[in-house]
MMTF fields as JSON, N, C-alpha, C and O atoms, coordinates in Angstrom:
{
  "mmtfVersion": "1.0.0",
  "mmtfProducer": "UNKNOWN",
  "numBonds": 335,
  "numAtoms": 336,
  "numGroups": 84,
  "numChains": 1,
  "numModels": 1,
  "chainsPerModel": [1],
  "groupsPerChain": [84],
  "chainIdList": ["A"],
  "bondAtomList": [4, 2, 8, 6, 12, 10, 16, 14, 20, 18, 24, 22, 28, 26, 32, 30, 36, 34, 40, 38, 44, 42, 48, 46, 52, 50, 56, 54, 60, 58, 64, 62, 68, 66, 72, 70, 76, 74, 80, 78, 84, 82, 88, 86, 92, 90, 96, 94, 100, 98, 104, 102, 108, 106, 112, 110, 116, 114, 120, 118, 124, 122, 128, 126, 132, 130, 136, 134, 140, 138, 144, 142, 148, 146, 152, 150, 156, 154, 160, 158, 164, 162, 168, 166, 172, 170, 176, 174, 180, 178, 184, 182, 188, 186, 192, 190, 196, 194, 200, 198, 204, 202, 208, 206, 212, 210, 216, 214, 220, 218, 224, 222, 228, 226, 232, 230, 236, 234, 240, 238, 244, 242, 248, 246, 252, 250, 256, 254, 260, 258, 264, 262, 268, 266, 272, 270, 276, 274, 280, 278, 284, 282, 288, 286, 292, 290, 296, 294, 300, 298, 304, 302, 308, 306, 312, 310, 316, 314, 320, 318, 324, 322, 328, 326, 332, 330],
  "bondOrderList": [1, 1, 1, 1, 1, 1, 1, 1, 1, 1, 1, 1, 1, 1, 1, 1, 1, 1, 1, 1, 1, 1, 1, 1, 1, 1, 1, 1, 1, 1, 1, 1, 1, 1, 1, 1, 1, 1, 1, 1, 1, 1, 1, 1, 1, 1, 1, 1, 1, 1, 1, 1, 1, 1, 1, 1, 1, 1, 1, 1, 1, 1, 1, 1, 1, 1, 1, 1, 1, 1, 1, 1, 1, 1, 1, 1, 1, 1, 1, 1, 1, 1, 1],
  "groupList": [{"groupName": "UNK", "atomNameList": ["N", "CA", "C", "O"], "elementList": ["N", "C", "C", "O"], "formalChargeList": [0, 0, 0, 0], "bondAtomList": [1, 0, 2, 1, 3, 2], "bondOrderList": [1, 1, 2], "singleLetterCode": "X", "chemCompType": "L-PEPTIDE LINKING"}],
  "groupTypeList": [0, 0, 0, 0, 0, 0, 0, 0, 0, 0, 0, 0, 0, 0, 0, 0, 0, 0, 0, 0, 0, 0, 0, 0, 0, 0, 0, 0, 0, 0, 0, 0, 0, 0, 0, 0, 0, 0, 0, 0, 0, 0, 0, 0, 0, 0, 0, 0, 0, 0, 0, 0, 0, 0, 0, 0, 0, 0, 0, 0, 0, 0, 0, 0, 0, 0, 0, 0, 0, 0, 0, 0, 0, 0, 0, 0, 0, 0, 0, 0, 0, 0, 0, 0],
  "groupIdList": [1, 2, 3, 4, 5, 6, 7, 8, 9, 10, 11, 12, 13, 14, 15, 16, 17, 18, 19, 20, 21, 22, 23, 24, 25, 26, 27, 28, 29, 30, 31, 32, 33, 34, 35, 36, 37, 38, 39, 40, 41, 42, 43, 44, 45, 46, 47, 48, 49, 50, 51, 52, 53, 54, 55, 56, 57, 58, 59, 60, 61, 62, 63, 64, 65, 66, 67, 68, 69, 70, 71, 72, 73, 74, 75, 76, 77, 78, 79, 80, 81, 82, 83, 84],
  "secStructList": [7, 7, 2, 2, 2, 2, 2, 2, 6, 6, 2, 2, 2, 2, 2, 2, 2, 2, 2, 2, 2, 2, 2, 2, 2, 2, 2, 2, 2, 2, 2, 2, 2, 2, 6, 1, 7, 7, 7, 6, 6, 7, 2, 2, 2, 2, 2, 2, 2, 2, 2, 2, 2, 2, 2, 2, 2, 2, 2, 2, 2, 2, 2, 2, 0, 0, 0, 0, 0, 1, 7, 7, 2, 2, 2, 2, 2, 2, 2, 2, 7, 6, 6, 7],
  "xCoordList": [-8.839, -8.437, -7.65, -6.818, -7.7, -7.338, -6.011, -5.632, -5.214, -3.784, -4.617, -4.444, -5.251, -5.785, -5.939, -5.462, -6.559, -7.18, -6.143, -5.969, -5.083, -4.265, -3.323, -2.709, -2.849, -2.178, -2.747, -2.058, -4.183, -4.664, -4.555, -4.377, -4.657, -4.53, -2.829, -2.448, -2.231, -0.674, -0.342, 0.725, -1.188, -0.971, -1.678, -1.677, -2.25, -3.128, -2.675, -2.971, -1.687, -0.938, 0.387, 0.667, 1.313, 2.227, 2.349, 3.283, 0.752, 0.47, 0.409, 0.806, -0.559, -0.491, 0.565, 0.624, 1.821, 3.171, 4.051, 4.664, 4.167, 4.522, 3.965, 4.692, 2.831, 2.102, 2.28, 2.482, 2.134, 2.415, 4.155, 4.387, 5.254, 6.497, 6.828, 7.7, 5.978, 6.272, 5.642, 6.022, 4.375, 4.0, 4.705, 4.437, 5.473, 6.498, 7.543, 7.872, 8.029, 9.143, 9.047, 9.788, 7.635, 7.261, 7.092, 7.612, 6.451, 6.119, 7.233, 7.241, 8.301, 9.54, 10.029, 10.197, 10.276, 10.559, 9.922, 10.539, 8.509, 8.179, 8.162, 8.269, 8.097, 8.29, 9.649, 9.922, 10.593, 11.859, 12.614, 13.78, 11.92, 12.325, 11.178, 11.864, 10.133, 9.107, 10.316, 10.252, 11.406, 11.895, 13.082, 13.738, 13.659, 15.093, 15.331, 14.242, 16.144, 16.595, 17.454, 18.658, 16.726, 16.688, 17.941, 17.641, 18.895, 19.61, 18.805, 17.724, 19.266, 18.769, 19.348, 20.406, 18.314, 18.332, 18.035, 17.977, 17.783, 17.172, 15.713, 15.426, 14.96, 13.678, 13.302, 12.627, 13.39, 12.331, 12.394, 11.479, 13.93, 14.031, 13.377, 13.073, 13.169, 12.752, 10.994, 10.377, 10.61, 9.178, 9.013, 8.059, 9.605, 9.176, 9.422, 8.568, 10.488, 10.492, 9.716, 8.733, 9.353, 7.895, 6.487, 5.765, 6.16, 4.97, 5.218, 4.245, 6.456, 6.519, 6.177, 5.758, 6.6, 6.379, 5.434, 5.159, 4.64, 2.738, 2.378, 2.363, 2.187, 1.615, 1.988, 1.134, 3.15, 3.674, 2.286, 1.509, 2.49, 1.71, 0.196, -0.617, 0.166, -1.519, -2.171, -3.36, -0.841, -1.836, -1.53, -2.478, -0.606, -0.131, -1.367, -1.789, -1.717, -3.158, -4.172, -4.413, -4.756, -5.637, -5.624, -6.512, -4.354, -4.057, -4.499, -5.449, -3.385, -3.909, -5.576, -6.36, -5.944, -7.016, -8.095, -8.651, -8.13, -8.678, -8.657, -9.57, -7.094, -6.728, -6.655, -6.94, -6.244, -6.356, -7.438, -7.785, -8.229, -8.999, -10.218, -11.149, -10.515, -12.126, -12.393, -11.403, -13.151, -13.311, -13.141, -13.339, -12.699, -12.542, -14.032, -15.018, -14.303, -15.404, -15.7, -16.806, -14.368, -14.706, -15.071, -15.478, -14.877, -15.266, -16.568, -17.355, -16.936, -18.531, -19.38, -20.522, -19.148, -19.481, -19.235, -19.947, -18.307, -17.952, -18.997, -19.238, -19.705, -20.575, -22.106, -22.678, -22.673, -23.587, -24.101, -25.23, -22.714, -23.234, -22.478, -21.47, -22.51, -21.118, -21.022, -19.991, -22.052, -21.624, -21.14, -21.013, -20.901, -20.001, -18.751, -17.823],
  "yCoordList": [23.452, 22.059, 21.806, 22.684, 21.022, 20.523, 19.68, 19.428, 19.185, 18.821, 17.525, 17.103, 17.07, 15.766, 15.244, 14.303, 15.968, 16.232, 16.089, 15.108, 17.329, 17.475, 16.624, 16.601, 15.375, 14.477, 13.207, 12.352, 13.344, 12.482, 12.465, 11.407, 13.436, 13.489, 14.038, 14.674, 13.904, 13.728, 12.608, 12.361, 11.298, 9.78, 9.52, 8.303, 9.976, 9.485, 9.882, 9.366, 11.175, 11.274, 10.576, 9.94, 10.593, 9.849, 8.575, 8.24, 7.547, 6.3, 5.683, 4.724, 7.326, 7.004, 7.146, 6.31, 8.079, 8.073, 6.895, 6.558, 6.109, 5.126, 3.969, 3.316, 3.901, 3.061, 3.199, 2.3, 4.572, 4.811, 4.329, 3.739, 4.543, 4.496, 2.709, 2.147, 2.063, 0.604, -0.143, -1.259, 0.78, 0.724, 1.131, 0.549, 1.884, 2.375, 1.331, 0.666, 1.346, 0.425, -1.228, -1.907, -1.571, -3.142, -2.988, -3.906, -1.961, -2.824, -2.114, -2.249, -1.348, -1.066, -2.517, -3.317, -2.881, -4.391, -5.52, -6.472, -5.367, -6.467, -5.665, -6.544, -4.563, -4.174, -4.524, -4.769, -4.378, -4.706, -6.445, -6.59, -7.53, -8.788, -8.723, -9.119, -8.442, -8.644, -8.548, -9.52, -7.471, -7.057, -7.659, -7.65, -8.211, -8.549, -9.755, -10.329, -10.454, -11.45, -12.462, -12.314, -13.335, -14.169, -15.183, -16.157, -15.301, -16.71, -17.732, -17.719, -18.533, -19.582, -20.324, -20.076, -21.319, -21.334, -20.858, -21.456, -19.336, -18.637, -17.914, -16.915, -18.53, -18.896, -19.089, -18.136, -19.706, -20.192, -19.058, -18.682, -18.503, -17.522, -16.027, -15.224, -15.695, -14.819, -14.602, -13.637, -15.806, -16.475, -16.174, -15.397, -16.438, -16.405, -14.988, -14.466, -14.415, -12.938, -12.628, -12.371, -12.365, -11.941, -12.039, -11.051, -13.359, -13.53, -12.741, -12.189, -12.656, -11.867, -10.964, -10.719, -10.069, -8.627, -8.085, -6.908, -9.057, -8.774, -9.136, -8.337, -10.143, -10.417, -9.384, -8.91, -9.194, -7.576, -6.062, -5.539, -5.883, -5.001, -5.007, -4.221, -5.702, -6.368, -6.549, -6.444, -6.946, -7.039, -5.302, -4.632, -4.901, -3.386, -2.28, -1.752, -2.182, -2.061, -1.961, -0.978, -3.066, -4.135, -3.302, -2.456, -3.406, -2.97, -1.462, -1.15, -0.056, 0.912, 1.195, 1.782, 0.673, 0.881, 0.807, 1.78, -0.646, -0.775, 0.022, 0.446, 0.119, 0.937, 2.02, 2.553, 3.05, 4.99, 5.365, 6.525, 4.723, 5.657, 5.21, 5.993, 3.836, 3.449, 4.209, 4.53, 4.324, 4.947, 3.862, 2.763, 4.244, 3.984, 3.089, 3.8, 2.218, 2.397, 3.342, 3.833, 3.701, 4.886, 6.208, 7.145, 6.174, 7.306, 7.005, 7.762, 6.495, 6.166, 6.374, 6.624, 6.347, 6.312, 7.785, 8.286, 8.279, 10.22, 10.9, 12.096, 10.058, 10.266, 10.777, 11.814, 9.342, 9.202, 9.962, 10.387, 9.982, 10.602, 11.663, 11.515, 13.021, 14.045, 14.626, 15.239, 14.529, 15.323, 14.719, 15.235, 13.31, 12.481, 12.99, 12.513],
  "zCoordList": [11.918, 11.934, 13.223, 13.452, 13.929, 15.222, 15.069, 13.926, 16.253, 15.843, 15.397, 14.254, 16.005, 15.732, 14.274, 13.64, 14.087, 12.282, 11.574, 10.85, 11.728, 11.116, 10.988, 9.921, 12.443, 12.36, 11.4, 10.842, 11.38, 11.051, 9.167, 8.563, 8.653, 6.969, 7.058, 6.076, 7.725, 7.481, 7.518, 6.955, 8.272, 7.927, 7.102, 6.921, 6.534, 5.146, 3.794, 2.717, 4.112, 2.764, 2.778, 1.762, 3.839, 4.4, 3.693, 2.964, 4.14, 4.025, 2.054, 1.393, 1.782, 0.237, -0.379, -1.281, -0.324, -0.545, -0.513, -1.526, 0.841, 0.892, -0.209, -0.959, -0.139, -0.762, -2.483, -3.299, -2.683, -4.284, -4.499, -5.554, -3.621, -4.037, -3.913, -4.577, -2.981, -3.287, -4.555, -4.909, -5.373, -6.308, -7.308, -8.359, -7.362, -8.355, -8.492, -9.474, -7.155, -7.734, -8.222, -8.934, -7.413, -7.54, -9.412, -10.048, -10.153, -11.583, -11.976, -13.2, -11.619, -12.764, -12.45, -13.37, -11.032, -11.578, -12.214, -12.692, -12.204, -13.102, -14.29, -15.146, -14.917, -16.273, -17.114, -18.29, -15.452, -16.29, -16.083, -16.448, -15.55, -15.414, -17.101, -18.043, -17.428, -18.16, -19.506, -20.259, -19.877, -20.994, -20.805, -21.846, -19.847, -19.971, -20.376, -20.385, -20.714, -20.904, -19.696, -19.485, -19.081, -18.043, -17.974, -18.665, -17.558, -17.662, -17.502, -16.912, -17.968, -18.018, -16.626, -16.048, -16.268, -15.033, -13.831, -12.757, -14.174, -13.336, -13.349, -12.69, -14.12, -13.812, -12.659, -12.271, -12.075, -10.989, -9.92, -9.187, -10.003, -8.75, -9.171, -8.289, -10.76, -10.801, -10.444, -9.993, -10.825, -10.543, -9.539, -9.484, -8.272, -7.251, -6.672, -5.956, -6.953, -6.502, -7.189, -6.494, -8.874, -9.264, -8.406, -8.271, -7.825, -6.828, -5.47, -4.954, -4.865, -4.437, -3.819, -2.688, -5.459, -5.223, -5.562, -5.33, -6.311, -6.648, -4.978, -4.042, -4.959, -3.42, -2.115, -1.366, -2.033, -1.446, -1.697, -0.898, -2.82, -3.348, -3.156, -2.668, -3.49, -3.086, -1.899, -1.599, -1.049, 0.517, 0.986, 1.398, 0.91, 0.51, 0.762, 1.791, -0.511, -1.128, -0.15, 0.551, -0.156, 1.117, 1.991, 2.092, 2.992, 4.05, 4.187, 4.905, 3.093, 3.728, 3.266, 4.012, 1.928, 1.811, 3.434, 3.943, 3.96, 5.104, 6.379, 7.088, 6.48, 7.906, 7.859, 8.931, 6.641, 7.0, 6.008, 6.23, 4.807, 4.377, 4.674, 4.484, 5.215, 5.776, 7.474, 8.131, 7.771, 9.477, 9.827, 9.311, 10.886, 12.557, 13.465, 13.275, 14.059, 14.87, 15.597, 15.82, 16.105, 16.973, 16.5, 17.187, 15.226, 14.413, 13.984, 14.553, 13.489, 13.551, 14.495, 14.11, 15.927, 16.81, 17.437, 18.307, 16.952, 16.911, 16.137, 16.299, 15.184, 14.145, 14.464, 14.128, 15.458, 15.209, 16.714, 16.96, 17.744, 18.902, 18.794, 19.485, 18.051, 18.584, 19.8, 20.08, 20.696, 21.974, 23.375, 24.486, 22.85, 23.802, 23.679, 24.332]
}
């Protein structure tokens, strides 16, 4: 395995780590706004930090899904010509 390589699935576990621990903490908080008991009045602000932190998560998601576990063009292109 080459440093390359090797740098390369050290950002891909890195990336899923990150990604799993903002997942952790995003639904303990909606698990726990979900069980608590809300003042009153403070609805709307929990609402909106709820959207939030789904919408957080979600583009989250999106993101590393797209950028470290799909290829590269240039990796495709490492692919289809390897002796460039």
């Amino acid at each position: 395995m080459t440093k390359e390589e090797a740098l390369k699935a050290w950002k891909q576990k890195f990336a899923l780590r990150i990604l799993g621990g903002m997942a952790l903490l995003g639904l303990t908080y909606l698990l726990a706004i979900s069980f608590m008991k809300i003042p009153e009045g403070n609805e709307r602000i929990v609402d909106t930090t709820q959207g939030f932190v789904m919408g957080t998560l979600l583009s989250s998601i999106i993101s590393v899904l797209t950028s470290y576990l799909l290829p590269s063009e240039k990796e495709d292109e490492e692919r289809k010509n390897p002796n460039i």
